[in-house]
LUMLO-848178 format. One line per field, with one value per residue (C-alpha): residue number from 1; residue in three letters; chain; x, y, z. Coordinates in Angstrom, 3 decimals. Each point is the difference from the previous one (the first is absolute). Layout:
% residues N
seq: (NUM, ...)
type: (ALA, ...)
mol: (A, ...)
x: (X, ...)
y: (Y, ...)
z: (Z, ...)
END
This chain:
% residues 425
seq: (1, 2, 3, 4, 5, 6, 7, 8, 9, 10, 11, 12, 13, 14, 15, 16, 17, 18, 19, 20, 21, 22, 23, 24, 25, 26, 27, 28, 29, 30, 31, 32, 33, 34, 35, 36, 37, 38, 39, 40, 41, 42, 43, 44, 45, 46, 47, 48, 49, 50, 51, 52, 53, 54, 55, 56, 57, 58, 59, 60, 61, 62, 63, 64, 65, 66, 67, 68, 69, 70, 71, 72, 73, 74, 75, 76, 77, 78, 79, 80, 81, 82, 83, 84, 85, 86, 87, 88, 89, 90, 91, 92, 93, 94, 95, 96, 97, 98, 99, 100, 101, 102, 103, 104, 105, 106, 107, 108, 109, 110, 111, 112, 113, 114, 115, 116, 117, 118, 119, 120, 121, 122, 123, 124, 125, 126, 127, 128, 129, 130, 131, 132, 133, 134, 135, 136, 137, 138, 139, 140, 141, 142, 143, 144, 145, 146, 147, 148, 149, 150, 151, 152, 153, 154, 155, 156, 157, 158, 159, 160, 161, 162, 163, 164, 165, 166, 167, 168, 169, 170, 171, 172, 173, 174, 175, 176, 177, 178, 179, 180, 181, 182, 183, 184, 185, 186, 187, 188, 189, 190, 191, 192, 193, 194, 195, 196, 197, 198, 199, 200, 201, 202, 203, 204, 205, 206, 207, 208, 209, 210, 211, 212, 213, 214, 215, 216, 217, 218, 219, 220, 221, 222, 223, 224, 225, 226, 227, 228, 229, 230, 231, 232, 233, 234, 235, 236, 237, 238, 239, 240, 241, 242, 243, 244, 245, 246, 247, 248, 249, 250, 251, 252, 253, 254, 255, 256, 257, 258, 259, 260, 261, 262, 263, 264, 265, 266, 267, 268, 269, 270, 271, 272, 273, 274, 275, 276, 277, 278, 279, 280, 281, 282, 283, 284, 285, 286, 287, 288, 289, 290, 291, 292, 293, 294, 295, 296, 297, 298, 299, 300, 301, 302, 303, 304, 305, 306, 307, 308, 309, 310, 311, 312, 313, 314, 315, 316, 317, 318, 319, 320, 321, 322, 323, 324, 325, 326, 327, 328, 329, 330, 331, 332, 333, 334, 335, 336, 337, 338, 339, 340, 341, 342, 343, 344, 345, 346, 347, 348, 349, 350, 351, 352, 353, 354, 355, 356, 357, 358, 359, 360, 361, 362, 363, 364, 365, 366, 367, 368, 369, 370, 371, 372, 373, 374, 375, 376, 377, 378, 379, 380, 381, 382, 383, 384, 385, 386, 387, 388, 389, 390, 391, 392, 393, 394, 395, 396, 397, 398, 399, 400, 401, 402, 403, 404, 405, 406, 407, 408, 409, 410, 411, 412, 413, 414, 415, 416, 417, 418, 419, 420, 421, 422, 423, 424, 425)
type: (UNK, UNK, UNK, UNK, UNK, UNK, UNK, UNK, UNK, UNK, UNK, UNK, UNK, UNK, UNK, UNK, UNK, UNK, UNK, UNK, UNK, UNK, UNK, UNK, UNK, UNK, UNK, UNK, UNK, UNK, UNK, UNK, UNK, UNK, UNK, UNK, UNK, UNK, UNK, UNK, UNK, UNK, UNK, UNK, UNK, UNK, UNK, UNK, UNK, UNK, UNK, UNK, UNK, UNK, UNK, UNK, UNK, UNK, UNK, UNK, UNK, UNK, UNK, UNK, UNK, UNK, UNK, UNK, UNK, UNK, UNK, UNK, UNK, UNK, UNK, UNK, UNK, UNK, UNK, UNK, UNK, UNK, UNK, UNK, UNK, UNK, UNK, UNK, UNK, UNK, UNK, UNK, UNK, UNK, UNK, UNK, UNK, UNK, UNK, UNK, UNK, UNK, UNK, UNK, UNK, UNK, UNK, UNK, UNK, UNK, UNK, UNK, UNK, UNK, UNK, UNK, UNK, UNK, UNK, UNK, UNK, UNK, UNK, UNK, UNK, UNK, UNK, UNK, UNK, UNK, UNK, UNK, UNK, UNK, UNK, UNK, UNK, UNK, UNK, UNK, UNK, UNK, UNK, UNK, UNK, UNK, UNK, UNK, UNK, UNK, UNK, UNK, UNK, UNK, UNK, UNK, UNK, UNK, UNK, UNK, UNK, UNK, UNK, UNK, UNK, UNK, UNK, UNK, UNK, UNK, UNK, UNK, UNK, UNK, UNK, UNK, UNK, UNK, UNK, UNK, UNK, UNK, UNK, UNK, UNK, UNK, UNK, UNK, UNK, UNK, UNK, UNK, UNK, UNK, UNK, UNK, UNK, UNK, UNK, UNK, UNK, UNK, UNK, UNK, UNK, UNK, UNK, UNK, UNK, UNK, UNK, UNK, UNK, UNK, UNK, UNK, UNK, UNK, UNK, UNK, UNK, UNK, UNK, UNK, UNK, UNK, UNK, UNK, UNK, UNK, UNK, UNK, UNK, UNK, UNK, UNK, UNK, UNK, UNK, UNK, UNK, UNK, UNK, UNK, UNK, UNK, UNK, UNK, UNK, UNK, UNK, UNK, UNK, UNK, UNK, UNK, UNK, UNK, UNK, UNK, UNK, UNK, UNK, UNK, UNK, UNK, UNK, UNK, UNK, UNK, UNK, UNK, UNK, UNK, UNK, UNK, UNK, UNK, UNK, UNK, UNK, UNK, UNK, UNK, UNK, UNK, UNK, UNK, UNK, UNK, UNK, UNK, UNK, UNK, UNK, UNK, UNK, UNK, UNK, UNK, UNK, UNK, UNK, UNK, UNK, UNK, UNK, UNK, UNK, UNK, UNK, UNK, UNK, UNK, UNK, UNK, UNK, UNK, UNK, UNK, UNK, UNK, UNK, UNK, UNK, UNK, UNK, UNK, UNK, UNK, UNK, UNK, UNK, UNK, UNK, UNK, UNK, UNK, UNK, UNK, UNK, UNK, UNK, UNK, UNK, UNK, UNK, UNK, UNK, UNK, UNK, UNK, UNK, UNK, UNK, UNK, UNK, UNK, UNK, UNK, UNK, UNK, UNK, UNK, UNK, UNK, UNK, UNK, UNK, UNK, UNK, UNK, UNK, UNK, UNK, UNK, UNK, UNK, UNK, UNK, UNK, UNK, UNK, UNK, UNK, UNK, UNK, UNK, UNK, UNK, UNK, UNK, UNK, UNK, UNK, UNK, UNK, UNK, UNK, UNK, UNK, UNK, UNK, UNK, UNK, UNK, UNK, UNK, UNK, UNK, UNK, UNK, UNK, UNK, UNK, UNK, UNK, UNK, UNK, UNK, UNK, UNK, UNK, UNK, UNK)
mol: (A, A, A, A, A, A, A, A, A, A, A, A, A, A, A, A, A, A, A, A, A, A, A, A, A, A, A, A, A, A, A, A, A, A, A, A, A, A, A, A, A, A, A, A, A, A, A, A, A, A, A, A, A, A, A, A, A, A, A, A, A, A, A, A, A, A, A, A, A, A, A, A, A, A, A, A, A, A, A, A, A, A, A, A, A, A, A, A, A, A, A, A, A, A, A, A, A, A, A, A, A, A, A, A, A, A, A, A, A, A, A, A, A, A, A, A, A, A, A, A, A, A, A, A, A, A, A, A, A, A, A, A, A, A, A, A, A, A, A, A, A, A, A, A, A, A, A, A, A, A, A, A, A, A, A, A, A, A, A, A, A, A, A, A, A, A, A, A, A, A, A, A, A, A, A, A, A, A, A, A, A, A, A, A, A, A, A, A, A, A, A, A, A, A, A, A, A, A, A, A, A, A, A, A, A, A, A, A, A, A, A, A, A, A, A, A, A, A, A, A, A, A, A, A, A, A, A, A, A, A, A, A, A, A, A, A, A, A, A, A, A, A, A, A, A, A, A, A, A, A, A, A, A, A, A, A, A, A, A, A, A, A, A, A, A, A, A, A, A, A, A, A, A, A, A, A, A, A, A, A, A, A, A, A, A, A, A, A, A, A, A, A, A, A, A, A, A, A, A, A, A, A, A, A, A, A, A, A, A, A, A, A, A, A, A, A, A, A, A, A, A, A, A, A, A, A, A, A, A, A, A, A, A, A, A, A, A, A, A, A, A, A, A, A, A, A, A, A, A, A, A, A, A, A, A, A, A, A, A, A, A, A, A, A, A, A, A, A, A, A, A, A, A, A, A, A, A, A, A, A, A, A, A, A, A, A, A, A, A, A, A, A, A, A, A, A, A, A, A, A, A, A, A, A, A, A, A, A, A, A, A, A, A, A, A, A, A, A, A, A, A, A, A, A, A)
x: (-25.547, -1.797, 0.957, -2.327, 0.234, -2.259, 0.640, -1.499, 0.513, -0.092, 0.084, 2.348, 0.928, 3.441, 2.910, 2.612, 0.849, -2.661, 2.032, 1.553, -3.110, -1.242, 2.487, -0.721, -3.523, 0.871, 2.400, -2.442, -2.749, 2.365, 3.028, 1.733, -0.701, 1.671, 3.692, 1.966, -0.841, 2.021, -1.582, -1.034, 2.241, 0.473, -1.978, -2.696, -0.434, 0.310, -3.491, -1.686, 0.210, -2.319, 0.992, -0.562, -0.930, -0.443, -0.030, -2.071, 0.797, -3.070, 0.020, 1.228, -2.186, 0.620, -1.493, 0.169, -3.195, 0.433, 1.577, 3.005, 1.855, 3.055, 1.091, -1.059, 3.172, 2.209, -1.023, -0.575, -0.938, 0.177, 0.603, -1.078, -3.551, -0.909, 0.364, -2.782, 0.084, -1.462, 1.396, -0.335, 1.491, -0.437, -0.549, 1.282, -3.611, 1.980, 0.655, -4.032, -1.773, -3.351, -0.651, -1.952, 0.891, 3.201, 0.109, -1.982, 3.133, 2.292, -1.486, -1.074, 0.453, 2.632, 0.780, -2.370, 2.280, 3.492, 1.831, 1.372, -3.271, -2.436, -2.639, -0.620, -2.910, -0.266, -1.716, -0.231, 0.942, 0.483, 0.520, 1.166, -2.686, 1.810, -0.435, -3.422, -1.007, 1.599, -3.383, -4.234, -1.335, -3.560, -2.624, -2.746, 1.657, -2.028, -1.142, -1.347, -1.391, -2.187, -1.055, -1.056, -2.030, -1.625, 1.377, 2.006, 0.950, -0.311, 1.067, -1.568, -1.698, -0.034, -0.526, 0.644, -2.488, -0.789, -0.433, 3.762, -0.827, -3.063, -2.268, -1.540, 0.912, -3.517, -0.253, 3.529, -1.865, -3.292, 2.313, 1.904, -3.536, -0.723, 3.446, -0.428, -3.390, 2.024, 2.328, 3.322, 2.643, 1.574, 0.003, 2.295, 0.107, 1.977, 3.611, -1.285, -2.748, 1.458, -1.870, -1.119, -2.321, -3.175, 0.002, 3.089, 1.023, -1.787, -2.845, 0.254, 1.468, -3.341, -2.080, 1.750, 0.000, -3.258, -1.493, 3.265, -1.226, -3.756, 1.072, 2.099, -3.139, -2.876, 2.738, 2.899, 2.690, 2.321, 1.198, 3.089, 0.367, 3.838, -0.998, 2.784, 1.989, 3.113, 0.684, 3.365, 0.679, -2.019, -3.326, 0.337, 0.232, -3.474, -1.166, 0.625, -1.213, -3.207, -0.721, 0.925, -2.141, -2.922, 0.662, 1.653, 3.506, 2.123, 1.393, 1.535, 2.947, 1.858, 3.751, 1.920, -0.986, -0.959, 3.721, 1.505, 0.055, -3.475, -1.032, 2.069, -1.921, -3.189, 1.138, 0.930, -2.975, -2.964, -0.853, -1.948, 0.964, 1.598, -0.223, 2.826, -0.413, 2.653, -1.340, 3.443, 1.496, 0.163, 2.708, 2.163, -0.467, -1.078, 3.379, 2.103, 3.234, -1.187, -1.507, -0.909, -2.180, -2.625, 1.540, 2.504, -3.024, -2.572, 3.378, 0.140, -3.394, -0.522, 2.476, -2.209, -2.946, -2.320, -2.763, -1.294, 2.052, -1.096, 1.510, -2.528, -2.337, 0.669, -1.119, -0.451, -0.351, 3.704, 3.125, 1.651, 0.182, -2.045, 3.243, 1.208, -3.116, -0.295, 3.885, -1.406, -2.798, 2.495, 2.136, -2.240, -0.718, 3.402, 2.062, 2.781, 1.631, -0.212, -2.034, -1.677, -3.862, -0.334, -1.799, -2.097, -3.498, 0.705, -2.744, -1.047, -1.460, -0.502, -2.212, -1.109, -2.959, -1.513, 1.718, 3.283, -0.378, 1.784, 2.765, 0.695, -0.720, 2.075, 3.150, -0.679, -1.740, -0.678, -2.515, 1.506, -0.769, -2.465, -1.096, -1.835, -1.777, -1.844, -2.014, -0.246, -2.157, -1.904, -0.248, -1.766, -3.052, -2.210, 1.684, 3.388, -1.806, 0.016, 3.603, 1.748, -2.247, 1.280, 3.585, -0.613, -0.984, 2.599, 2.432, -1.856, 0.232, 3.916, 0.350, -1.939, 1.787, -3.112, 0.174, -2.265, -2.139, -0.363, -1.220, -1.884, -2.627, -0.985, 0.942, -2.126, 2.038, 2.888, -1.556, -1.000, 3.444, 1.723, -2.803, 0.414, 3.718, 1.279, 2.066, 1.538, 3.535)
y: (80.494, -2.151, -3.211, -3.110, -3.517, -2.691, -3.614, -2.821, -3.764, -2.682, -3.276, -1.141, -3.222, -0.516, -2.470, 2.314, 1.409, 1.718, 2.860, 0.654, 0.101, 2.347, 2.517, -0.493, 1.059, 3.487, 0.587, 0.037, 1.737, 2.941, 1.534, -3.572, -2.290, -3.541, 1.564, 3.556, 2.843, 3.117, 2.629, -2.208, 1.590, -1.384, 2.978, -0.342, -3.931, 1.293, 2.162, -1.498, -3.806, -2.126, -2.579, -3.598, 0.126, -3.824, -3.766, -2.682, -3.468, -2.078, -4.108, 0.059, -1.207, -3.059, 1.816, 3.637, 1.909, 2.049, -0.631, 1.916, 0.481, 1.994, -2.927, -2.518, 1.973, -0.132, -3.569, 0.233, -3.207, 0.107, -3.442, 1.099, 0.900, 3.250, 2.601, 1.919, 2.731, 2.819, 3.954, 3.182, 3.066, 3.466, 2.556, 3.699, 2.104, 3.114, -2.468, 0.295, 3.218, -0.455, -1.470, -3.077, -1.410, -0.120, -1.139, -3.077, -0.183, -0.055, -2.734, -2.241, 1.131, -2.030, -1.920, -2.613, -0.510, -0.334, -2.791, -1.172, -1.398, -2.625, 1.595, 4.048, 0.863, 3.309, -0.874, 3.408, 3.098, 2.730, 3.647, 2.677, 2.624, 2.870, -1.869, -1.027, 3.171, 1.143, -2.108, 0.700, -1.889, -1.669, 3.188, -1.732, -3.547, -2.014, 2.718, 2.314, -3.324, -0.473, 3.211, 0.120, -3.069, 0.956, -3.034, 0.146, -3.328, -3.666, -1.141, 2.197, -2.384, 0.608, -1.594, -0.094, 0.665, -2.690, -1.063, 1.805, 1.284, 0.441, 1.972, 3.481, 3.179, 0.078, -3.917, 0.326, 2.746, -2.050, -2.837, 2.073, 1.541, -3.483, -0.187, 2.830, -0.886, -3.314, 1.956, -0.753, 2.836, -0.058, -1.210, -0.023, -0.376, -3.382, 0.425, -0.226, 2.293, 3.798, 1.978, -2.132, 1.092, -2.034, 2.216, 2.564, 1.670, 3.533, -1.750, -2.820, 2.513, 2.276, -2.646, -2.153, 3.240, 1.075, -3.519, 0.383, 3.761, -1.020, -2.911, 2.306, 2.620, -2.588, -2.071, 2.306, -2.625, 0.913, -2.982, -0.022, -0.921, -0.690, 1.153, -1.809, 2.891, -1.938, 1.896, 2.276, 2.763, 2.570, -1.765, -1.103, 3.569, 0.581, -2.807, 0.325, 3.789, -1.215, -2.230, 2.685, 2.447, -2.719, -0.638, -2.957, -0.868, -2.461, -1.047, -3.529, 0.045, -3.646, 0.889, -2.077, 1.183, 3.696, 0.030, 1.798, 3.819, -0.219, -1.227, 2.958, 2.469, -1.071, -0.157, 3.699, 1.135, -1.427, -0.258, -3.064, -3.322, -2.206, -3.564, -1.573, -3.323, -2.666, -1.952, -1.369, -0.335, -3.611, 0.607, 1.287, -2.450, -3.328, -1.759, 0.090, 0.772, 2.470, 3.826, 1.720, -0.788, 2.102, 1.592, 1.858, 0.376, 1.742, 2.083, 1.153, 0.979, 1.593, 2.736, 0.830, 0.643, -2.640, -0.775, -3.414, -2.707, -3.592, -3.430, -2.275, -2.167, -2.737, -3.589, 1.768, -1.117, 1.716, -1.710, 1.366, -1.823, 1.617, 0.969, 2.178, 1.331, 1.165, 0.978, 2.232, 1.637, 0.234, 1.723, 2.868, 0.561, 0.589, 3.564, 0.203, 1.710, 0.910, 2.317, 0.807, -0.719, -1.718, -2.979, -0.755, -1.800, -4.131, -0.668, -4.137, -1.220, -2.957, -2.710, 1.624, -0.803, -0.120, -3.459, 0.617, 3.419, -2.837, -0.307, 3.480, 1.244, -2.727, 0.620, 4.560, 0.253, 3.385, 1.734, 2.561, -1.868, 0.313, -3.539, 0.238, -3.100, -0.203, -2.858, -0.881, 3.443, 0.102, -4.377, -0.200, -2.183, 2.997, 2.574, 2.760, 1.508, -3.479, -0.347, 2.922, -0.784, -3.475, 1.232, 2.514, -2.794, -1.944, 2.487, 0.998, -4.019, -0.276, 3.051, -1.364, -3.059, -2.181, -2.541, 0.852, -3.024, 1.335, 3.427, -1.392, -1.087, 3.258, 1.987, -1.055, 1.178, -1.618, -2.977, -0.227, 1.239, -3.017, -2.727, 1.779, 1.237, -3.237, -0.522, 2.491, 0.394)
z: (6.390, 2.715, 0.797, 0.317, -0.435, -2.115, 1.445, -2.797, 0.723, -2.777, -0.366, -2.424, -2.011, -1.555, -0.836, 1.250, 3.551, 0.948, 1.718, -3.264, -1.555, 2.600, -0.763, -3.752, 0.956, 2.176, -2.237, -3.274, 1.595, 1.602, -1.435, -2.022, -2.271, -0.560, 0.421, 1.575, -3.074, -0.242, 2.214, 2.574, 2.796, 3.620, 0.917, -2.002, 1.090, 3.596, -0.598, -3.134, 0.577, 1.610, 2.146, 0.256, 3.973, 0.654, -1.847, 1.560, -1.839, -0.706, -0.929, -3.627, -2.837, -2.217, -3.232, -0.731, 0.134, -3.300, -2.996, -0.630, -3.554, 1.832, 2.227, -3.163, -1.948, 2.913, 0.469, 3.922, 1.256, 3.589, 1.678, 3.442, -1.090, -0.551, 2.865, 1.661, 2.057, 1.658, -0.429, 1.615, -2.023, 0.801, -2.344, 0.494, -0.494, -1.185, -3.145, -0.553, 1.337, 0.517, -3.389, 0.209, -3.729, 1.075, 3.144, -1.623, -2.480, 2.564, 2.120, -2.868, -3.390, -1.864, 3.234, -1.714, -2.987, 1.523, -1.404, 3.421, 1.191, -0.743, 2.687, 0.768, 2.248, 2.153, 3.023, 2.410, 0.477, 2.564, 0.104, 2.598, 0.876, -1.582, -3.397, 0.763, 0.581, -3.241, -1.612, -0.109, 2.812, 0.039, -0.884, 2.229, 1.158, 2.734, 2.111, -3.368, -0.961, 3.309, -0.196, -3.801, 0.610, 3.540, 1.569, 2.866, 0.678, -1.453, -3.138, -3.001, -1.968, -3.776, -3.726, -3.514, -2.816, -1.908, -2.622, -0.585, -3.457, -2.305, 2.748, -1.794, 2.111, 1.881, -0.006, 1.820, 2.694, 0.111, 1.612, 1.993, 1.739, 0.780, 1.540, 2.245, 1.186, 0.969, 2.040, -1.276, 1.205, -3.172, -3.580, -2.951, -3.610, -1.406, -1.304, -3.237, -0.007, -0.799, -2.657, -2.372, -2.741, 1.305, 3.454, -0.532, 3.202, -1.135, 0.534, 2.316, 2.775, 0.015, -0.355, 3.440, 1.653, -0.318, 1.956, 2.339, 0.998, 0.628, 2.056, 2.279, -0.335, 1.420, 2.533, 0.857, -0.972, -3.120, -1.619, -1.486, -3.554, -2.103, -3.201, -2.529, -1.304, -1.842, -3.272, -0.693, 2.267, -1.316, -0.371, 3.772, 1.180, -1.907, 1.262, 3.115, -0.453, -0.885, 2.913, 2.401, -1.493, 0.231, 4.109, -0.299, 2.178, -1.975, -2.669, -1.250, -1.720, -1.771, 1.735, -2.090, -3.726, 1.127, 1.340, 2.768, -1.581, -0.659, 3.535, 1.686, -2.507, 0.992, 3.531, -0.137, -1.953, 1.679, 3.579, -0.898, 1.865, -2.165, -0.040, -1.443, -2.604, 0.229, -3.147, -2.009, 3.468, -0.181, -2.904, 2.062, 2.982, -0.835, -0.853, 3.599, -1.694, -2.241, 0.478, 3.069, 3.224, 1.502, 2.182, -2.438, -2.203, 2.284, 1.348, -3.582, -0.724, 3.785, -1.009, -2.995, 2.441, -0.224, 2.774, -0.786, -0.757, -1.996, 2.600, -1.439, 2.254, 2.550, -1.165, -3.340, -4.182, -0.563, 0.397, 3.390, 3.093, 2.760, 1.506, -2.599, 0.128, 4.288, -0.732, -2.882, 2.635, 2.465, -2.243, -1.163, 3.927, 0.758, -0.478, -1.934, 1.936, 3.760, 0.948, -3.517, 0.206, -3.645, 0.700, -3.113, -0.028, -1.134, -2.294, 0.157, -2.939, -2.330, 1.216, 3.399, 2.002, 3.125, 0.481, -0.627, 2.561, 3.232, -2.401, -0.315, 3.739, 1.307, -1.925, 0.502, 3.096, -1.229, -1.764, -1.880, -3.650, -2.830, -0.473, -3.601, -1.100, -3.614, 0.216, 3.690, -0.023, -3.479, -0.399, 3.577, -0.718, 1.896, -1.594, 0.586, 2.861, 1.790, -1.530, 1.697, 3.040, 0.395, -0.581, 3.188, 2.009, -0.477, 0.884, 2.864, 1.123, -1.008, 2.118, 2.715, 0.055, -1.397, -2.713, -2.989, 0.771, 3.731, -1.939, -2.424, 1.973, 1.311, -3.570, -2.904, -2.937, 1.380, -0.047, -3.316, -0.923, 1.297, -1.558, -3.336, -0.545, 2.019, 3.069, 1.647, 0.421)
END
């Protein structure tokens, strides 16, 4: 067998020590459980354990996070507050194999339920290159991406069909001709737009296709449209089948209720990019003591062989703070391991538009991003062909280092952007 290491840190919340709970916590997710079993040999500790590699102490809190029926019936009252504290366990991968299920298990799983703590949230985790490598990387990534699209450099600028739902199949394709003619790189279907029976994906895909292929016939440019695949495994494959077969080059899948199996399947059956849904995210991250942050997530869902990931938007109409957000960017842009070229694509969306563009080149300074913005393209009072153009300039001017006002005087659209959306930010 091979040997490899998976490092996870967590932040934990609990009335005991926290090094005891630590061990507790290698001990359940390796080779233990709460006490020594018959069986579990010195040897077998020595190569099947994972070890607690590091406790950092936090201030305590004066109120536990979670309730907690375990402690209730040992009646643990701790006088001192209740203790916080960052871990760092490592995990032997030979425990795992390449099997992403249970790696999740392993890092997670019933971490969340222990009765020693009152707070369990995984917040990263990192992984030698051998195991890596044991995983699908990105099947087009940034680069693939670029070239799909036919743009080399700047931010691809994309959107979302709206309304989400209630569009026929050729109403759907009738809006999406007007999209291309606006000259958005890319456009996707809504989270909760799949198949449904109004404009099923049998038809919606040859219909979209059919206006996406003349486009790219009279101007050269192929835009690149995330057709919404989620459904079980098998009905993704034909899916996903089908859009390939009618030219297109991705595919949108909703990560967290299509599940990890069904993302590697599709990974390994389509060369199709696939741009990867975070929607149900926020139940795993929105209480600080509780679930898992990005960077474990997107870790998680990069070994399944994704190429687009969901951050949200800077100065948004979601709940995140616009740093958890550039950490989230910065975050898909970064390898897991060293020297492994998986970068994947961040995808910005949810209340983008050209004014919150400052926001967003200021905190990346980079333009590897698809910034997608719904009604900053279609609401623009002269229509989604000023939209996108008025998003363009203003990255242009952020680039540039020009305020939007500075650019607005020489770029129409932009102007009218920022008297009818509001300030920028």
């Amino acid at each position: 067998m091979t040997s490899d290491t998976i490092h996870a840190s967590y932040l934990i919340e609990t009335p005991l020590d926290p090094a005891r709970v630590a061990e507790v916590m290698a001990g359940e997710q390796s080779c233990g459980t709460f006490t020594r079993v018959h069986g579990e040999t010195d040897e077998l500790r020595a190569r099947a354990r994972a070890q607690v590699e590091s406790i950092e102490e936090l201030p305590p809190a004066a109120q536990p996070s979670l309730p907690n029926a375990w402690l209730d019936r040992q009646g643990i009252r701790p006088p001192g507050g209740w203790r916080r504290a960052r871990i760092r366990i490592a995990f032997p991968a030979d425990n795992i194999g390449a099997n992403l299920p249970t790696l999740a298990s392993t890092v997670s799983g019933n971490l969340y339920d222990l009765g020693e703590v009152t707070g369990m949230r995984l917040e990263t985790l990192a992984f030698g290159g051998h195991y890596r490598a044991r995983f699908d990387l990105p099947a087009v990534g940034i680069a693939g991406t670029r070239a799909l699209t036919g743009v080399p450099q700047g931010a691809l600028v994309g959107t979302i069909i709206k309304p989400n739902v209630g569009l026929t199949a050729q109403q759907t394709a009738a809006l999406v001709d007007q999209l291309c003619a606006a000259g958005v790189d890319f456009i996707k279907d809504d989270e909760v737009c799949a198949n449904p029976v109004h404009a099923p994906l049998a038809e919606r895909v040859p219909a979209v296709m059919k206006v996406v292929r003349a486009h790219r016939e009279r101007t050269g440019r192929q835009v690149m449209v995330a057709f919404n695949i989620s459904d079980e495994t098998d009905a993704m494959l034909r899916h996903a089948e089908l859009v390939e077969r009618e030219g297109g080059s991705c595919v949108m899948a909703s990560l967290n209720w299509c599940g990890f199996s069904a993302i590697q399947t599709l990974r390994r059956r389509t060369p199709l990019a696939l741009h990867g849904h975070r929607n149900g995210y926020g139940a795993l991250s929105r209480h600080p003591w509780l679930g898992m942050g990005f960077q474990a997530y997107q870790a998680l869902w990069r070994l399944a062989g994704v190429d687009h990931m969901h951050v949200h938007g800077l100065q948004g109409k979601f709940s995140q703070e616009d740093s958890e957000v550039v950490q989230s960017a910065h975050d898909c842009l970064k390898p897991l391991s060293p020297g492994i070229d998986d970068a994947v694509m961040p995808a910005l969306s949810s209340g983008q538009w050209a004014g919150t563009v400052p926001a967003t080149w200021s905190a990346l300074a980079h333009d590897d991003v698809l910034f997608m913005s719904g009604g900053g393209i279609l609401a623009h009072p002269d229509g989604p062909a000023a939209g996108v153009r008025s998003i363009r300039q203003a990255w242009q001017a952020a680039r540039g280092g020009q305020t939007l006002e500075d650019a607005a005087r020489q770029a129409p659209e932009l102007r009218r952007a920022l008297d009818f959306f509001g300030k920028a930010g």
